[in-house]
N, C-alpha and C positions, 0 to 999 in steps of 0.2 A: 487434353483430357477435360470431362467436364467438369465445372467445380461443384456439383453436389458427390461426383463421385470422387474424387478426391479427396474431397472432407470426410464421405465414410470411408474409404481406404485405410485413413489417417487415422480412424477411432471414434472421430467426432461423433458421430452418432448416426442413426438409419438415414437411409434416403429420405426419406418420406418428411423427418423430423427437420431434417439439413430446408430440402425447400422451402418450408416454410418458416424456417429463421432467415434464409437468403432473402425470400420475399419479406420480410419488416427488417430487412438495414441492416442485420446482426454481421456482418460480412464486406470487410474490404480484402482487396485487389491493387497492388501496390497502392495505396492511399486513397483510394474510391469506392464509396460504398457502392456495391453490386446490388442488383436485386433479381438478377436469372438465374437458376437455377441450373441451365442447362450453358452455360456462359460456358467457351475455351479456353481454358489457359494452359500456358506452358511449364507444368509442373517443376522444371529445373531451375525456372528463372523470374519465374511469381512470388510475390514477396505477400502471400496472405491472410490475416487475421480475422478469427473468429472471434467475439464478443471481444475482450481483452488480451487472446490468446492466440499467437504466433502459431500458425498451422506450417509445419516444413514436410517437405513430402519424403518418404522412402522408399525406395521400391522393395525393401526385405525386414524384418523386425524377425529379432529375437529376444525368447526371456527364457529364464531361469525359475524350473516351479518346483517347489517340493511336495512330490506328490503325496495324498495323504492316502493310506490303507480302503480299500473299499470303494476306488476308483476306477474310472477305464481311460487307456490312451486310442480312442478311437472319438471318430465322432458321429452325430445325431444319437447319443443315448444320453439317455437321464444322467447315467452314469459317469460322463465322460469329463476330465479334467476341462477339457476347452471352455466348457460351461463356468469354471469358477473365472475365468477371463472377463471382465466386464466391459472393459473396452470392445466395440464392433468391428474388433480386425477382419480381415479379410482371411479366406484362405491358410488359413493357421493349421499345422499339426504336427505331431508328436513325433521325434526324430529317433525314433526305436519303438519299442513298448514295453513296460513294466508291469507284470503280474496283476491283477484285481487286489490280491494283498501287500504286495510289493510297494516299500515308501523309497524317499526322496528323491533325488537330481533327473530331470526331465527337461531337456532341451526341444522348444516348442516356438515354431519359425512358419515360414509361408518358403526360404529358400530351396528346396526341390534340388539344386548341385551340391549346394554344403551336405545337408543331408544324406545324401545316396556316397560322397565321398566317407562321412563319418561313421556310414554301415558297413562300407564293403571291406571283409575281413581281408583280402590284399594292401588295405593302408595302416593296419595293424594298432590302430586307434585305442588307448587302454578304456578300459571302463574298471571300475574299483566298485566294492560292493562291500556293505560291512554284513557278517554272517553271522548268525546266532544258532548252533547246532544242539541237538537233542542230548550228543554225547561229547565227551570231548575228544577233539581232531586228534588222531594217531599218528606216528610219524611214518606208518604205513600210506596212511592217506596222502596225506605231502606230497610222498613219493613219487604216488600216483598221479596227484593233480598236477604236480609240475612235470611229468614227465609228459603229460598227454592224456587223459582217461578216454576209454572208448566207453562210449552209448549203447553200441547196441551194433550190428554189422554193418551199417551202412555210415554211422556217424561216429567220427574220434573226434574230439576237443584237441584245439593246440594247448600248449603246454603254457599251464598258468601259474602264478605270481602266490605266493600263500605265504603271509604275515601273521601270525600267533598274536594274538593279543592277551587271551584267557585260555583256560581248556577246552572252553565250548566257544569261543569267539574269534575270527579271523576277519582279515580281509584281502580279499578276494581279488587278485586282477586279471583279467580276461582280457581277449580283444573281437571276439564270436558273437553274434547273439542268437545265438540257439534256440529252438523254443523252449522254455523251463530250463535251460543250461545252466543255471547254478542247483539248481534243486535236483535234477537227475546227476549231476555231477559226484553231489555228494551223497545220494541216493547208491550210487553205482560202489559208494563206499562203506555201504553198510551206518549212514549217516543219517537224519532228517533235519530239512530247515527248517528253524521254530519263528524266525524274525529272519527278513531280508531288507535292504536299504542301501539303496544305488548314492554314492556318495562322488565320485568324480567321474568325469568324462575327460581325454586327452588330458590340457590341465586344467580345466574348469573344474569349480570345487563347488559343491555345495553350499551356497551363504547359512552360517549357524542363526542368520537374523531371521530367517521365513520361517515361520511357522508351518504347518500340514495346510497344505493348501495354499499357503503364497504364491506371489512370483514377483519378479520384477525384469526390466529391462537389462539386457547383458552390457557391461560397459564395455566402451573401445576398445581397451586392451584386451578384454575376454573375445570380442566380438573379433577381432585382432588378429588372436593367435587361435583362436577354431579354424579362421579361414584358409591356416597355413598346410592344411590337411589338403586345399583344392593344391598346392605344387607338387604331389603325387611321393613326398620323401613318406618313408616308411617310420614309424613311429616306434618308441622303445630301443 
């Protein structure tokens, strides 16, 4: 791989900017300052630093962002979470999608199999959602949502998870992602959501340390046991 492109893969910064720190010495190469920019090396087994700073190569990055209200998980918009990223990852996005007003837990990678494994409603993958209702939850409703609610004739929800917390506040566990499927859900129950806020995925939890708009890198263990979803066992 070449090493300017490596270095932006890695974060370090644009093409453009990498060349010309490679060109003034800013960059060794097991123990040798480099100064090509287009130079080969073999990303598993090159040991390379930038300025002071140990470049190690991945071929996949994942983090943990708490989306804030007023967001999009899509990219090229103004709008779009990937934008509060600062680092120049490569190929980054959003492993579901959460509403425009829709906050927290947003798993946001470049992996392409983790992902399509932790969508597809055959791996039964939970997602938790904390809900904030107009009315308070009936035990009509419940009934409902954990037996299955149907949408509309062509769409039924599987049968979801409903924790009481208040009279107007629940959480939510699903394993679908429907369009709007917690909003029509309890729409269908004569409900409205007034606040929604995606708080865990399988068992990945929401950090209470990020603020609206954080992120950070998912540790081993999180990073760990997401993966366990690619051995196809069913979840729940």
């Amino acid at each position: 791989m070449r090493l300017d492109k490596l270095l932006s893969d890695m974060g370090a910064g644009t093409r453009n900017a990498l060349k010309k720190d490679i060109r003034n010495g800013l960059v060794k190469v097991n123990g040798e300052t480099v100064y090509q920019a287009g130079m080969i090396v073999d990303e598993k087994t090159a040991v390379i630093t930038y300025g002071d700073q140990p470049i190690h190569y991945r071929q996949h990055f994942y983090f943990m962002m708490n989306k804030p209200a007023g967001t999009l998980c899509i990219s090229g918009s103004p709008l779009s979470v990937l934008n509060l990223i600062a680092e120049p990852y490569k190929d980054l996005f959003c492993v579901g999608r959460l509403d425009k007003d829709t906050e927290g837990l947003l798993l946001i990678t470049n992996d392409g199999q983790l992902a399509h494994a932790l969508l597809a409603p055959r791996r039964h993958v939970d997602k938790v959602y904390e809900v904030t209702l107009r009315d308070p939850v009936t035990e009509e409703a419940i009934k409902k949502l954990e037996a299955g609610i149907r949408l509309n004739d062509e769409e039924v929800c599987a049968p979801a998870k409903v924790d009481v917390l208040a009279p107007n506040r629940v959480h939510l566990t699903i394993h679908e992602g429907k369009y709007h499927q917690v909003k029509r859900m309890f729409a269908m129950c004569d409900n409205e959501v007034v606040y929604l806020k995606r708080i865990q995925i399988k068992n990945l939890v929401l950090d209470p340390n990020l603020e609206a708009g954080g992120y950070r890198a998912l540790s081993e263990e999180e990073e760990t046991d997401l993966k366990t979803v690619l051995e196809g066992k069913k979840e729940g």
